[in-house]
PDB file of N, CA, C and O in Angstrom:
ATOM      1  N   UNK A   1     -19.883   9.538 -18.659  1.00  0.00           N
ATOM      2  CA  UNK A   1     -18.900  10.205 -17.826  1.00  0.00           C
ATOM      3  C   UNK A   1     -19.058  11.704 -17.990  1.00  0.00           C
ATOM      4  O   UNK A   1     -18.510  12.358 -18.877  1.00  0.00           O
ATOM      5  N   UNK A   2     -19.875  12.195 -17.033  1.00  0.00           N
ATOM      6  CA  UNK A   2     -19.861  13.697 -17.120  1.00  0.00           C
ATOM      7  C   UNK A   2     -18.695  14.390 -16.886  1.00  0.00           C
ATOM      8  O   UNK A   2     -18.627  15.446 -17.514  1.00  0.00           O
ATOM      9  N   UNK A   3     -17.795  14.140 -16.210  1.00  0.00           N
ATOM     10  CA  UNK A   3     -16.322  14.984 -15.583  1.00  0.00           C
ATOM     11  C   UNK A   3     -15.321  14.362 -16.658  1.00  0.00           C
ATOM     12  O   UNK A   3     -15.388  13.333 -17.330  1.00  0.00           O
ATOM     13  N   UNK A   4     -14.342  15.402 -16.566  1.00  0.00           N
ATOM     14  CA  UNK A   4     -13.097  15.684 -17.365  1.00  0.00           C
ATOM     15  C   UNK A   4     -12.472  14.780 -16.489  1.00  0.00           C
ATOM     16  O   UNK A   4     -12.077  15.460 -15.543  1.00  0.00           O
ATOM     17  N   UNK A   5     -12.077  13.201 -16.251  1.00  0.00           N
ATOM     18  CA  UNK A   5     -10.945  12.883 -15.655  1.00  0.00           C
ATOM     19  C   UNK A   5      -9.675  12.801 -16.057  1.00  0.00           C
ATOM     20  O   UNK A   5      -8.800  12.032 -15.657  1.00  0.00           O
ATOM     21  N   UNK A   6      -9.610  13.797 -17.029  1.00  0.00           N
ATOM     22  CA  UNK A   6      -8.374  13.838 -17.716  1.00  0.00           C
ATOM     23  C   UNK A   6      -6.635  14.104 -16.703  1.00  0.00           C
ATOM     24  O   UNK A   6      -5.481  13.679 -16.664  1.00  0.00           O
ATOM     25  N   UNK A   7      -7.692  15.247 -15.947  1.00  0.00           N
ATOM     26  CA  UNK A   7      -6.514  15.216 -15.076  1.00  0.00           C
ATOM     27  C   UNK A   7      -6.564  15.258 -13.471  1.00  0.00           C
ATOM     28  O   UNK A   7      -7.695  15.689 -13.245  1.00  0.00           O
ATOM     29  N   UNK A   8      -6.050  15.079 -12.471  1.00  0.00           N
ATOM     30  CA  UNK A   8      -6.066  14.974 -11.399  1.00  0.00           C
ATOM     31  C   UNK A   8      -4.735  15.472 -10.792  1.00  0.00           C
ATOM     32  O   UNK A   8      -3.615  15.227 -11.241  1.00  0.00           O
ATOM     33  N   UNK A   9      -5.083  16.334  -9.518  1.00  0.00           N
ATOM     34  CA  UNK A   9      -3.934  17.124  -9.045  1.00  0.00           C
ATOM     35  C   UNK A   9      -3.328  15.981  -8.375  1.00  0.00           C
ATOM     36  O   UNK A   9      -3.754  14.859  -8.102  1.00  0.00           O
ATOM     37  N   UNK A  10      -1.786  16.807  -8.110  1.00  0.00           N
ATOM     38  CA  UNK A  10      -0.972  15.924  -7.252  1.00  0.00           C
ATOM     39  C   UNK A  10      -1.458  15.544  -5.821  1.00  0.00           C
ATOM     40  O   UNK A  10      -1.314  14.370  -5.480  1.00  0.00           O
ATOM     41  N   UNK A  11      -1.983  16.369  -5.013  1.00  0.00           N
ATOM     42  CA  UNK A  11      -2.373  16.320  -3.679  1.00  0.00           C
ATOM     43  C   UNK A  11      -3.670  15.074  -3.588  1.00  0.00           C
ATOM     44  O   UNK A  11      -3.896  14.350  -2.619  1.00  0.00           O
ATOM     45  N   UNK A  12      -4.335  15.095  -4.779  1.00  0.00           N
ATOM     46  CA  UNK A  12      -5.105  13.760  -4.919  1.00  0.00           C
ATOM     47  C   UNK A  12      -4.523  12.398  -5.328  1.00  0.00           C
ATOM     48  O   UNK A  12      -5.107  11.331  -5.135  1.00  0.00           O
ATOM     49  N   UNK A  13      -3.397  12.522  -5.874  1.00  0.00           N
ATOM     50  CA  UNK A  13      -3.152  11.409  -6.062  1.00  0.00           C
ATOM     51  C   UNK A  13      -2.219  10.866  -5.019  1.00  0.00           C
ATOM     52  O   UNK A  13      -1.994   9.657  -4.969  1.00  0.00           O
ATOM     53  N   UNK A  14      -1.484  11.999  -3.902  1.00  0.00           N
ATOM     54  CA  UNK A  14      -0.828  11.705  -2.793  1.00  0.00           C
ATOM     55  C   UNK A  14      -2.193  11.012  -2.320  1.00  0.00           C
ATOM     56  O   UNK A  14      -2.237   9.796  -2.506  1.00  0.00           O
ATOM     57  N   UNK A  15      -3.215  11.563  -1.785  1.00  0.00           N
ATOM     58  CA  UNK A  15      -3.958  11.055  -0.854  1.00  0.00           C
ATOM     59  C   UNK A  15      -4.160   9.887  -1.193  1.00  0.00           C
ATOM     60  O   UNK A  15      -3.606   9.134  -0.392  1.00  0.00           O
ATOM     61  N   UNK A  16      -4.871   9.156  -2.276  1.00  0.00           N
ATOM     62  CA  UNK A  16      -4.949   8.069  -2.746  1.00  0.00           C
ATOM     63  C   UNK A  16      -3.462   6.612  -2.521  1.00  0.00           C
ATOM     64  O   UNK A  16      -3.611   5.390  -2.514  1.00  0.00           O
ATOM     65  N   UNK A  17      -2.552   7.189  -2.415  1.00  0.00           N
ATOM     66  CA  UNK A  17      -1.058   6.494  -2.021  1.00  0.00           C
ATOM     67  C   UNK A  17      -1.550   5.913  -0.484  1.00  0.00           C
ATOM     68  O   UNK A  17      -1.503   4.790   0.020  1.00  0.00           O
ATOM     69  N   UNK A  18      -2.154   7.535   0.116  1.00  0.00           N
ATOM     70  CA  UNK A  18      -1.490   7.279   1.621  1.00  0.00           C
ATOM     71  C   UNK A  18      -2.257   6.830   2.285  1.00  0.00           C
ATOM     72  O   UNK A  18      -1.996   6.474   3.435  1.00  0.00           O
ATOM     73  N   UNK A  19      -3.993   6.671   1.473  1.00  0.00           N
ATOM     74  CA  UNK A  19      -5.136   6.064   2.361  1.00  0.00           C
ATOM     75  C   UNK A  19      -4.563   4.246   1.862  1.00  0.00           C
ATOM     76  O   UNK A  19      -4.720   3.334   2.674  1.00  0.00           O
ATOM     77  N   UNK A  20      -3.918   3.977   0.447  1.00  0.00           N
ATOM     78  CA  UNK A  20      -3.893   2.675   0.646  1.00  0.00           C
ATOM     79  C   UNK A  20      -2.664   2.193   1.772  1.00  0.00           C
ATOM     80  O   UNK A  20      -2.543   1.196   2.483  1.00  0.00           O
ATOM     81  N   UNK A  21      -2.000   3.165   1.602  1.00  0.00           N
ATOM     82  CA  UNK A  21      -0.552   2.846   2.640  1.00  0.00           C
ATOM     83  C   UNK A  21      -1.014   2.609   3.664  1.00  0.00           C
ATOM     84  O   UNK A  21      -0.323   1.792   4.272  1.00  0.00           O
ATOM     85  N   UNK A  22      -2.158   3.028   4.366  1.00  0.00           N
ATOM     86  CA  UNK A  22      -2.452   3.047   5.683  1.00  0.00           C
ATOM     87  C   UNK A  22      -3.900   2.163   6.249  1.00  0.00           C
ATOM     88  O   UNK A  22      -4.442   2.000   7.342  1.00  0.00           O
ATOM     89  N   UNK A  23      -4.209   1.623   4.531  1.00  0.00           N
ATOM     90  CA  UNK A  23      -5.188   0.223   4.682  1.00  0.00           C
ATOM     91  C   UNK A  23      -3.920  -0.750   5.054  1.00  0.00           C
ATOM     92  O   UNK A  23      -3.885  -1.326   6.141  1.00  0.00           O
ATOM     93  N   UNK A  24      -3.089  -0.864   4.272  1.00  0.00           N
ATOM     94  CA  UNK A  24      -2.074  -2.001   4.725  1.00  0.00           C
ATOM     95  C   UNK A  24      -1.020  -2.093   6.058  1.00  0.00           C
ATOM     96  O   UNK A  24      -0.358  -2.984   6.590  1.00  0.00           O
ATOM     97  N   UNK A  25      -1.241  -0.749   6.264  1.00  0.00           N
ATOM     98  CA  UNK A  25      -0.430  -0.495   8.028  1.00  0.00           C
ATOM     99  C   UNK A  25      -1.576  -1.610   8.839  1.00  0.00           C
ATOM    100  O   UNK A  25      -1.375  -2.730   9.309  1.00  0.00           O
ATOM    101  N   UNK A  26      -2.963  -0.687   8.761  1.00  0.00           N
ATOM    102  CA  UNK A  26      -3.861  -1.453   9.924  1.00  0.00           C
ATOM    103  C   UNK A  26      -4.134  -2.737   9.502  1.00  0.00           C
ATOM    104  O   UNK A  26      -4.327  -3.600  10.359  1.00  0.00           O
ATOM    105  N   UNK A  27      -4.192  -3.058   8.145  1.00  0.00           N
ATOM    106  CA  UNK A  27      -4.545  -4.313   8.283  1.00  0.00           C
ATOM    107  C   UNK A  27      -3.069  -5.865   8.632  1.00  0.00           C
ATOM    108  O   UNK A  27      -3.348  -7.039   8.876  1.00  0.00           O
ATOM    109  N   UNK A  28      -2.082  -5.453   8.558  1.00  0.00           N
ATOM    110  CA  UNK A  28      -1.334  -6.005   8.842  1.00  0.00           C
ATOM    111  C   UNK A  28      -1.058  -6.196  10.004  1.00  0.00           C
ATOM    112  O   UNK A  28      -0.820  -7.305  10.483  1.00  0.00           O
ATOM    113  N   UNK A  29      -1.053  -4.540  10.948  1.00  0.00           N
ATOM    114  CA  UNK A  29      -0.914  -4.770  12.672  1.00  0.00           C
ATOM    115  C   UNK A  29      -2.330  -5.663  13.099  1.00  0.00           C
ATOM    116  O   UNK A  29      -2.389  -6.546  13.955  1.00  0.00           O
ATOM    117  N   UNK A  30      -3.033  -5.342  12.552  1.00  0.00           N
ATOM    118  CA  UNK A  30      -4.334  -6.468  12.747  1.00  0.00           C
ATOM    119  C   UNK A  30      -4.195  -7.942  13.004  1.00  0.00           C
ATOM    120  O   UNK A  30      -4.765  -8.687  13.800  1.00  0.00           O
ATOM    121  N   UNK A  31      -3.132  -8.172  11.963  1.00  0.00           N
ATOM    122  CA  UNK A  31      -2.426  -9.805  11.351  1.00  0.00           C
ATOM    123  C   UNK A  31      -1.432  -9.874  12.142  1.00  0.00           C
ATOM    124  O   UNK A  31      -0.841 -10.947  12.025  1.00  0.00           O
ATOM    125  N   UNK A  32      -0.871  -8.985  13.117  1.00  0.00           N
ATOM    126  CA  UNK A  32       0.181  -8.948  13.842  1.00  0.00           C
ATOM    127  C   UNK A  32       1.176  -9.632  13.328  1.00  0.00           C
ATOM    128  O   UNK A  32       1.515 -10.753  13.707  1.00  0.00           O
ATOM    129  N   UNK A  33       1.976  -8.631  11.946  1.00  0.00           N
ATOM    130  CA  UNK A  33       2.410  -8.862  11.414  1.00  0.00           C
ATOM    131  C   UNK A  33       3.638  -7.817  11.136  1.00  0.00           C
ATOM    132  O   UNK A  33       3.412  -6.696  10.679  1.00  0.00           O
ATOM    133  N   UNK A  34       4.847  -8.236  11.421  1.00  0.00           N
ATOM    134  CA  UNK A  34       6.044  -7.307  11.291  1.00  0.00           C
ATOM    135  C   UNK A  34       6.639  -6.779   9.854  1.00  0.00           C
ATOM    136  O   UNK A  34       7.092  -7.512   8.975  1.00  0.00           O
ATOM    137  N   UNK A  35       6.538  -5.342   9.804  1.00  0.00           N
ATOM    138  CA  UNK A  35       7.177  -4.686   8.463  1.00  0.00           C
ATOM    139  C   UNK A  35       8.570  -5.765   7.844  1.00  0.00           C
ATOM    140  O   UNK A  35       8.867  -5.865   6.654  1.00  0.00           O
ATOM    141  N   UNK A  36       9.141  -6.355   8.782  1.00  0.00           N
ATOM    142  CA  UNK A  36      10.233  -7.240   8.466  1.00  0.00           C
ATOM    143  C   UNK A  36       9.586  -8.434   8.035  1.00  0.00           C
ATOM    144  O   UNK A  36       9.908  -8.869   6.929  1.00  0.00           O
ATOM    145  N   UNK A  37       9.144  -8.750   8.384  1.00  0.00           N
ATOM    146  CA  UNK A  37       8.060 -10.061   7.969  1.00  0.00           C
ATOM    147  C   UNK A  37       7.529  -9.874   6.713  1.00  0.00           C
ATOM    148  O   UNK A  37       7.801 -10.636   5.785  1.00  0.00           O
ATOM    149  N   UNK A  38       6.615  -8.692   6.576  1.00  0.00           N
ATOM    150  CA  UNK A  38       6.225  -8.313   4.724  1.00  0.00           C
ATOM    151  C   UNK A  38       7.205  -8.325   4.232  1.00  0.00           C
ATOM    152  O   UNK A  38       7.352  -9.303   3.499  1.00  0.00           O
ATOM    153  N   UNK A  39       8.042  -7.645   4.279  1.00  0.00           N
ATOM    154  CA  UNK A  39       9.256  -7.484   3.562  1.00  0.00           C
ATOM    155  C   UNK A  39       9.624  -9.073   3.100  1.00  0.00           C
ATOM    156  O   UNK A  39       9.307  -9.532   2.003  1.00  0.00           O
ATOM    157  N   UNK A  40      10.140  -9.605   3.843  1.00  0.00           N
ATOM    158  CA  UNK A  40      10.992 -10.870   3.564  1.00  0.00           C
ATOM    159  C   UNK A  40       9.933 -11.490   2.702  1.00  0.00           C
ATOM    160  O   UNK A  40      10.153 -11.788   1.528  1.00  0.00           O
ATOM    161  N   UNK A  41       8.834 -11.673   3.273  1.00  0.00           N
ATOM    162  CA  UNK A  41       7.153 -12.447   2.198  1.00  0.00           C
ATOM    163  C   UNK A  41       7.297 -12.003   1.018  1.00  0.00           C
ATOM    164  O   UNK A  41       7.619 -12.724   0.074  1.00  0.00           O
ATOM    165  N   UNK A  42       7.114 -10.984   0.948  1.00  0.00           N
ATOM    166  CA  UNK A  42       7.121 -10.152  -0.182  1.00  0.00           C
ATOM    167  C   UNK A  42       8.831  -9.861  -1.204  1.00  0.00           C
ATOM    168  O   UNK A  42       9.040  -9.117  -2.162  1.00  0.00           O
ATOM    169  N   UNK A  43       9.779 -10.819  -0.453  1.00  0.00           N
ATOM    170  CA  UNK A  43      10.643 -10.805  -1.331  1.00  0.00           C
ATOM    171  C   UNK A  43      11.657  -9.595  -1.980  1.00  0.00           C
ATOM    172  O   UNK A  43      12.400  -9.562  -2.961  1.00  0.00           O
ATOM    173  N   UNK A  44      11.134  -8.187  -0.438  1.00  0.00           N
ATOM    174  CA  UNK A  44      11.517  -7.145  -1.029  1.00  0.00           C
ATOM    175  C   UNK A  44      12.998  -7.476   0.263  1.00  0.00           C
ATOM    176  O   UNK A  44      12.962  -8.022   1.366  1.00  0.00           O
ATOM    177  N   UNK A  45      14.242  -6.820  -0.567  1.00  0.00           N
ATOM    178  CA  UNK A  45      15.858  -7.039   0.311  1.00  0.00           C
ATOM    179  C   UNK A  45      15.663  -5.759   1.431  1.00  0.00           C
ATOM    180  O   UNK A  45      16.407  -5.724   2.411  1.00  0.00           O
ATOM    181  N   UNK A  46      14.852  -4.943   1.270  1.00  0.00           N
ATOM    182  CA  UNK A  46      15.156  -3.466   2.279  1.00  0.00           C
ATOM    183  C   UNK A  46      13.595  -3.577   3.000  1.00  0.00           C
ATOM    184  O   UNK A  46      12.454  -3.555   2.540  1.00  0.00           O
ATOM    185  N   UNK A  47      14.113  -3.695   4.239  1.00  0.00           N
ATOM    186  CA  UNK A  47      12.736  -3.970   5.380  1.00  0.00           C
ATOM    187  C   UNK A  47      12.349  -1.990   4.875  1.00  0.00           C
ATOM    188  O   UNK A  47      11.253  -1.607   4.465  1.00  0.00           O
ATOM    189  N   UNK A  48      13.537  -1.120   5.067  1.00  0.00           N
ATOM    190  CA  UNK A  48      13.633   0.572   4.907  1.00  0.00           C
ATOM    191  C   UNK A  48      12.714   0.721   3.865  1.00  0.00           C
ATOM    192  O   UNK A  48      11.843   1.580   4.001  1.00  0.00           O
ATOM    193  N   UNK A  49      12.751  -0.047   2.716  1.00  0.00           N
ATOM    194  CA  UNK A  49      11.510  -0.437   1.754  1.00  0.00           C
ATOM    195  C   UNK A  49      10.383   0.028   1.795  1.00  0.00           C
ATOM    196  O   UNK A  49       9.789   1.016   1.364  1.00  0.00           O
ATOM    197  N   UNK A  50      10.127  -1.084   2.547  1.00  0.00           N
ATOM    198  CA  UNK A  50       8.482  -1.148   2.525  1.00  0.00           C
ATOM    199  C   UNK A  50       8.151  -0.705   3.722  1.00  0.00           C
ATOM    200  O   UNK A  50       6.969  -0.854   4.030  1.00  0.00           O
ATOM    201  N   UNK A  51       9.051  -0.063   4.699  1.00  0.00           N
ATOM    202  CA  UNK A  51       8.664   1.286   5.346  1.00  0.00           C
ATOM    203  C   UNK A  51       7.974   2.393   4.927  1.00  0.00           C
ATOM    204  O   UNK A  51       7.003   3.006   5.371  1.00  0.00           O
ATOM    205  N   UNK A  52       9.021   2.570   3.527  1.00  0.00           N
ATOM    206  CA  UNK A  52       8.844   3.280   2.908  1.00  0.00           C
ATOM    207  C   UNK A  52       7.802   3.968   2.113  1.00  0.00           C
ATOM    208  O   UNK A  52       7.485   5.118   1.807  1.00  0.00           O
ATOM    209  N   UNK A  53       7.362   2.600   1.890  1.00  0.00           N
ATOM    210  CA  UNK A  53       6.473   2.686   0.934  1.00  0.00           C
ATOM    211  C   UNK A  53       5.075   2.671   1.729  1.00  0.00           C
ATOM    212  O   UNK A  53       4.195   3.378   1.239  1.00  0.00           O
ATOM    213  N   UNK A  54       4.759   1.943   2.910  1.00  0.00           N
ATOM    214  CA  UNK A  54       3.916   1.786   3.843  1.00  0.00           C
ATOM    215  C   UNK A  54       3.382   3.170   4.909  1.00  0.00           C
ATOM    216  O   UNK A  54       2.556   3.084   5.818  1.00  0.00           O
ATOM    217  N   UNK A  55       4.226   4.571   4.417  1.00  0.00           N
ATOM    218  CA  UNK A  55       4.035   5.521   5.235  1.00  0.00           C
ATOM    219  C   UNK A  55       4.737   6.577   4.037  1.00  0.00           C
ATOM    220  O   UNK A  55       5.238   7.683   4.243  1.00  0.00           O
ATOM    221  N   UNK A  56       4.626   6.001   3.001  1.00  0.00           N
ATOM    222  CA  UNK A  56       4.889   7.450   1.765  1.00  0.00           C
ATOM    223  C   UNK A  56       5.958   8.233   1.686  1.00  0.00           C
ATOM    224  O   UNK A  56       6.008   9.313   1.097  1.00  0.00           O
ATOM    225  N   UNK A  57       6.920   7.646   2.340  1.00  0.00           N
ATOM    226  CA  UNK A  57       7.982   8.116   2.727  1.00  0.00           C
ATOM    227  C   UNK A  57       8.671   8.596   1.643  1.00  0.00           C
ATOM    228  O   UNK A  57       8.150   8.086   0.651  1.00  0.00           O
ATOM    229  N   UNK A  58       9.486   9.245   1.354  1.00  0.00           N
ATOM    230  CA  UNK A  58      10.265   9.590   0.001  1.00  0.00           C
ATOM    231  C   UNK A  58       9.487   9.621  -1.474  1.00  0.00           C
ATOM    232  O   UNK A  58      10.082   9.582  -2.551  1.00  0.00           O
ATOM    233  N   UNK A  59       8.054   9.699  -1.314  1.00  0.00           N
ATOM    234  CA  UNK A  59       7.199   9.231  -2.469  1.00  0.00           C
ATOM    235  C   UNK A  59       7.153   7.795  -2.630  1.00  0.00           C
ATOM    236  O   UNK A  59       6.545   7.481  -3.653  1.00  0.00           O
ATOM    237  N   UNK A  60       7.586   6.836  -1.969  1.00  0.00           N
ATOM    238  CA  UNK A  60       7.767   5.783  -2.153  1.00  0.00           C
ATOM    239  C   UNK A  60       6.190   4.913  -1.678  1.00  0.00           C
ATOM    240  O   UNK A  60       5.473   4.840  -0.680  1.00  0.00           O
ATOM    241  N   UNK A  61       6.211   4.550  -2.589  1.00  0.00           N
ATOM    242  CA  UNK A  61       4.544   4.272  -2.476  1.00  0.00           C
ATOM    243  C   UNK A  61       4.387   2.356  -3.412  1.00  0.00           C
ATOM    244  O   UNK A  61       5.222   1.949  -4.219  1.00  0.00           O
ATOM    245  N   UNK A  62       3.290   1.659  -3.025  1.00  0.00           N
ATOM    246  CA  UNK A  62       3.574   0.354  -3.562  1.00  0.00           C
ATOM    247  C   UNK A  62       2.884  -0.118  -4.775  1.00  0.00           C
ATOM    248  O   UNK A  62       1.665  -0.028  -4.920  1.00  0.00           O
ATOM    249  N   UNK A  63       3.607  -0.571  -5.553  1.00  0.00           N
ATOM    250  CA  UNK A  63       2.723  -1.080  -7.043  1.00  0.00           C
ATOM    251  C   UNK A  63       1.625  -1.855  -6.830  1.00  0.00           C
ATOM    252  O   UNK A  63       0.998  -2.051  -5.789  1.00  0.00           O
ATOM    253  N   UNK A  64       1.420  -2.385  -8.222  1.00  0.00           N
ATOM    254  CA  UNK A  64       0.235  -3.823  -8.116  1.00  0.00           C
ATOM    255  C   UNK A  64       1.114  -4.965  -8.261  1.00  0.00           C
ATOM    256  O   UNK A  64       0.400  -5.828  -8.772  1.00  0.00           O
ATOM    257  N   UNK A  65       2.036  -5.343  -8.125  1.00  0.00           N
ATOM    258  CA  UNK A  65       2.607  -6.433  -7.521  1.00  0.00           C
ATOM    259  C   UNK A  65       2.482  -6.388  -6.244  1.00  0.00           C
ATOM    260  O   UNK A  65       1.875  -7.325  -5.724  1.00  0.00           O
ATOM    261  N   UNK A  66       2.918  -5.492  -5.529  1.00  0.00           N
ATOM    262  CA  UNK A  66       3.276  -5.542  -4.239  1.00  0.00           C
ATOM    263  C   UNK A  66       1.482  -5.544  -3.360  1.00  0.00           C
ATOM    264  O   UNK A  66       1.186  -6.230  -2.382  1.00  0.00           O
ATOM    265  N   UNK A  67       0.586  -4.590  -4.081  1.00  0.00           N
ATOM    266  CA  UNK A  67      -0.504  -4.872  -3.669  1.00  0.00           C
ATOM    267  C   UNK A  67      -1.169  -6.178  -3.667  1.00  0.00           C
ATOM    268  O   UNK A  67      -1.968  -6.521  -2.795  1.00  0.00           O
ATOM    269  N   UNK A  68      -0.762  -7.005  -4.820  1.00  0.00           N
ATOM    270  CA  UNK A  68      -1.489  -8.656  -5.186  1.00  0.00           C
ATOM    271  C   UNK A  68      -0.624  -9.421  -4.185  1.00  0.00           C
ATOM    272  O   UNK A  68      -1.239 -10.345  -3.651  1.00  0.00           O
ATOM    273  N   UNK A  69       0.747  -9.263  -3.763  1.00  0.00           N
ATOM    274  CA  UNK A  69       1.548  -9.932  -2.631  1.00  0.00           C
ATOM    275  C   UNK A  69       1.109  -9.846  -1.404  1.00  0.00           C
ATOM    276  O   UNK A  69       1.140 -10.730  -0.547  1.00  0.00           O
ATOM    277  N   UNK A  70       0.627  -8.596  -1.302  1.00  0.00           N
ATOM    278  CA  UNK A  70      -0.160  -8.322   0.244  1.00  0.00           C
ATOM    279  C   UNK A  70      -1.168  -8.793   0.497  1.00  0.00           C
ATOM    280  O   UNK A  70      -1.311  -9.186   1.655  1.00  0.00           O
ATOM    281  N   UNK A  71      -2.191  -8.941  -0.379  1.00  0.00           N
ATOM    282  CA  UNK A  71      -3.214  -9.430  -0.055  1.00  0.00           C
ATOM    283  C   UNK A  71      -3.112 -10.701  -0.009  1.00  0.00           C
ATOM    284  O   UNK A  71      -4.022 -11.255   0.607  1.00  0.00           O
ATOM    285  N   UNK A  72      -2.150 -11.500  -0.539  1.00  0.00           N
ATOM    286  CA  UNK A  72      -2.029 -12.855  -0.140  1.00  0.00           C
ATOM    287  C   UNK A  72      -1.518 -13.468   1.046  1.00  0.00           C
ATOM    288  O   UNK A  72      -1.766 -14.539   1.600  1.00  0.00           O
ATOM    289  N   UNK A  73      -0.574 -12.319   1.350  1.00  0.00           N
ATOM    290  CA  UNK A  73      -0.049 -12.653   2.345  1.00  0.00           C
ATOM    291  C   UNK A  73      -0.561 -12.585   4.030  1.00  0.00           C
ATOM    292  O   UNK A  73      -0.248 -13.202   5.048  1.00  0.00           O
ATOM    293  N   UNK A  74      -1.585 -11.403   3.674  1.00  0.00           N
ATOM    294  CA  UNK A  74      -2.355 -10.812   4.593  1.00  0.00           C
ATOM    295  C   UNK A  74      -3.847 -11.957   4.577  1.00  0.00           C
ATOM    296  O   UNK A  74      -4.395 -12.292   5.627  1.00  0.00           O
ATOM    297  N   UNK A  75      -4.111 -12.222   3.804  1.00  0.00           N
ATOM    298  CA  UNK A  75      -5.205 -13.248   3.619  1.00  0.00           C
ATOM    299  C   UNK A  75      -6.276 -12.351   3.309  1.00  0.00           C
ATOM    300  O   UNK A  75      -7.304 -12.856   3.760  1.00  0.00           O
ATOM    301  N   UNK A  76      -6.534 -11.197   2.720  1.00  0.00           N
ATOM    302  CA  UNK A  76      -8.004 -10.204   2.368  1.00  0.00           C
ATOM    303  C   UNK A  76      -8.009 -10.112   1.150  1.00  0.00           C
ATOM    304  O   UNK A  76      -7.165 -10.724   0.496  1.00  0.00           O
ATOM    305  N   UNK A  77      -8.782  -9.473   0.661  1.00  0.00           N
ATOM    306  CA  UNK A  77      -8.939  -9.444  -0.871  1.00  0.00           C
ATOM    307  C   UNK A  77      -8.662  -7.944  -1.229  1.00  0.00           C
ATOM    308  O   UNK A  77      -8.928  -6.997  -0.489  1.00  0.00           O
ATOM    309  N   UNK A  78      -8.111  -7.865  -2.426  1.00  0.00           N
ATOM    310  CA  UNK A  78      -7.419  -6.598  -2.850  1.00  0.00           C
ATOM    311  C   UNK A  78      -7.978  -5.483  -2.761  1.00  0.00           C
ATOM    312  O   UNK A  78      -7.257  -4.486  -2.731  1.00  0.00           O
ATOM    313  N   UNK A  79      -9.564  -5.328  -2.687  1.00  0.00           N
ATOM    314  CA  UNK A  79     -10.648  -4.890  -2.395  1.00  0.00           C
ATOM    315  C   UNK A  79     -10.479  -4.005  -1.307  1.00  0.00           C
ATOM    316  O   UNK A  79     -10.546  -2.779  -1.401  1.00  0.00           O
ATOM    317  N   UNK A  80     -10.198  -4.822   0.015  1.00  0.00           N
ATOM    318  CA  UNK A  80      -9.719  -4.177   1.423  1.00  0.00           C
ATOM    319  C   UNK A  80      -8.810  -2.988   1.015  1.00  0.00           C
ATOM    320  O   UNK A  80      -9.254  -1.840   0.994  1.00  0.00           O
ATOM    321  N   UNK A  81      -7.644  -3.261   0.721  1.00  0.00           N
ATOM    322  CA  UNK A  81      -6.148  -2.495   0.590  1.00  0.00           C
ATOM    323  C   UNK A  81      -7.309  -0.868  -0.115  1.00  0.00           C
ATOM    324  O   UNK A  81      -6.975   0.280   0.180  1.00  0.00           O
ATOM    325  N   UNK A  82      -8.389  -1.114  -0.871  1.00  0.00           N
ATOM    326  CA  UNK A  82      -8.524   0.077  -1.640  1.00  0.00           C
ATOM    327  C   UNK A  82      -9.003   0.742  -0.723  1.00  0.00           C
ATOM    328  O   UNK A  82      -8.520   1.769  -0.246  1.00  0.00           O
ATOM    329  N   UNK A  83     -10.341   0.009  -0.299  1.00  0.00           N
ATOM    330  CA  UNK A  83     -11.387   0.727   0.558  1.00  0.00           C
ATOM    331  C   UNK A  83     -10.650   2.200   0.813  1.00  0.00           C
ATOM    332  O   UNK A  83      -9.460   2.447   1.012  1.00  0.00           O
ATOM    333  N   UNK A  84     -11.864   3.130   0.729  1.00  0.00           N
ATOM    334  CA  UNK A  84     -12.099   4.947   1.318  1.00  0.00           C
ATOM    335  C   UNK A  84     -12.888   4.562   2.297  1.00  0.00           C
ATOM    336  O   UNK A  84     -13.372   5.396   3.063  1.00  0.00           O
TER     337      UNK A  84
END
């Protein structure tokens, strides 16, 4: 490991939130699949939620639960959700 990954700015780790937020936007409208629909799958009570979290809204951004739920639910492999 030649580089210091010790630390990483904030604006990188936003981006990293909002490219996965926005693997799981397209791949879901893909699945033609309603934010209310994840939500309820996914067991989360606030559809405002995983709005939320699906467009970075308030910093609100989604764990690795919620990533291992999606991909099941979505039928892809967790792999997808990362892709750059």
């Amino acid at each position: 490991m030649g580089e210091n990954l010790a630390f990483f700015g904030a604006d990188e780790i936003r981006n990293f939130y909002l490219q996965i937020s926005t693997n799981v936007r397209k791949l879901r409208e893909n699945k033609g699949i309603s934010q209310l629909d994840m939500a309820l799958s996914m067991d989360i009570k606030s559809v405002a939620f995983y709005s939320n979290c699906e467009s970075c809204r308030y910093d609100k951004h989604f764990n690795l639960e919620h990533i291992y739920k999606i991909s099941k639910i979505l039928d892809v492999e967790v792999g997808e959700i990362f892709k750059f």
